[in-house]
C-alpha positions in Angstrom: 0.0 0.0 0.0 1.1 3.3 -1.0 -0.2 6.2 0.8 0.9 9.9 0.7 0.8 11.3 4.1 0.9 15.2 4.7 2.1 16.9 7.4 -1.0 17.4 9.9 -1.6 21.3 10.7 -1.3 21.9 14.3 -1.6 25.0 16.7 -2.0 25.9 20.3 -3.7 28.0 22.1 -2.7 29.0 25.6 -4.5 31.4 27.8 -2.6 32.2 30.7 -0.5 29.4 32.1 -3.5 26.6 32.8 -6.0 26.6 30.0 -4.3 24.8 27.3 -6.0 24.5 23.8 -3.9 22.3 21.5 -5.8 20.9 17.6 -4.8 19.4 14.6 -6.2 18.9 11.3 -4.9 16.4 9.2 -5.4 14.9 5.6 -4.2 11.6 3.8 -4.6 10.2 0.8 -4.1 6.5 -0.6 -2.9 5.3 -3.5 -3.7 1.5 -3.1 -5.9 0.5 -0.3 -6.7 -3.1 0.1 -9.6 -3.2 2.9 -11.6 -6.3 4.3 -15.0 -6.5 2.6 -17.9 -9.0 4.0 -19.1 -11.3 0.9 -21.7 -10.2 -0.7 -23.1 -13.7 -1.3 -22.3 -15.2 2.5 -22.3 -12.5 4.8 -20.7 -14.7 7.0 -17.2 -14.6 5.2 -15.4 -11.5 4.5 -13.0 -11.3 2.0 -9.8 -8.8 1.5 -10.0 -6.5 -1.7 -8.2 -4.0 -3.4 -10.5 -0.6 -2.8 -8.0 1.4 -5.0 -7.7 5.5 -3.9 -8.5 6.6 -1.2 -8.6 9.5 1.6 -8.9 10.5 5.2 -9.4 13.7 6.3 -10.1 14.9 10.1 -9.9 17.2 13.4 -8.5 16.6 16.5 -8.7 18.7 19.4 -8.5 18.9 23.2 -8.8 21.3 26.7 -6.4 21.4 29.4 -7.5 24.0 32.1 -5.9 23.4 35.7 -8.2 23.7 38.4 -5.8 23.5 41.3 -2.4 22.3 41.6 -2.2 18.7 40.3 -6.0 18.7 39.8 -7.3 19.4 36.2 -9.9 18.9 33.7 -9.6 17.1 30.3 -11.5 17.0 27.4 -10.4 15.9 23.5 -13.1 15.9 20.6 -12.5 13.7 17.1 -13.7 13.9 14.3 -12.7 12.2 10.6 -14.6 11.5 7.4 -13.4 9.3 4.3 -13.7 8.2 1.5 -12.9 6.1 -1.8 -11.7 8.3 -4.7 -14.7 7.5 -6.9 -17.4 8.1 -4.9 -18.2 4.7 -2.3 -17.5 4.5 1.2 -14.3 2.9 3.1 -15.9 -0.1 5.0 -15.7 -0.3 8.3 -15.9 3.2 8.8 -18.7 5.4 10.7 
């Protein structure tokens, strides 16, 4: 499998010195993508297949903000959509 994988665009955000606000957005593409497929005659057996191009695109991003001194609160949110070049859905993916 080939796969062309950019550099993901990061920054952070910091407010203060304890609310911390780090994201990333990131974007591959793939040149040959062999994915596991269930039959379409038995959907009992599933079968591996060459998918051809593909991409994945997404957002990543999180909170940091310190409460007290080695007491803080977390929180991270994901997101990513993808796709095959002409037009289907990777399987697999929600």
């Amino acid at each position: 499998m080939v796969a062309t994988i950019k550099k993901p665009v990061r920054f952070k955000i910091f407010v203060k010195e304890y609310f911390f606000i780090p994201s990333k957005y990131f974007y591959n593409h793939i040149d040959d993508l062999i994915a596991l497929r269930t039959s379409e005659s038995n959907p009992n057996v599933s079968v591996f297949e060459n998918v051809g191009e593909a991409w994945v695109q997404g957002i990543e991003m999180e909170t940091k903000i310190d409460i007290s001194k080695g007491t803080y609160l977390f929180m991270n949110y994901s997101f990513q959509d993808s796709g095959v070049d002409d037009g289907g859905a990777l399987p697999f993916v929600v």
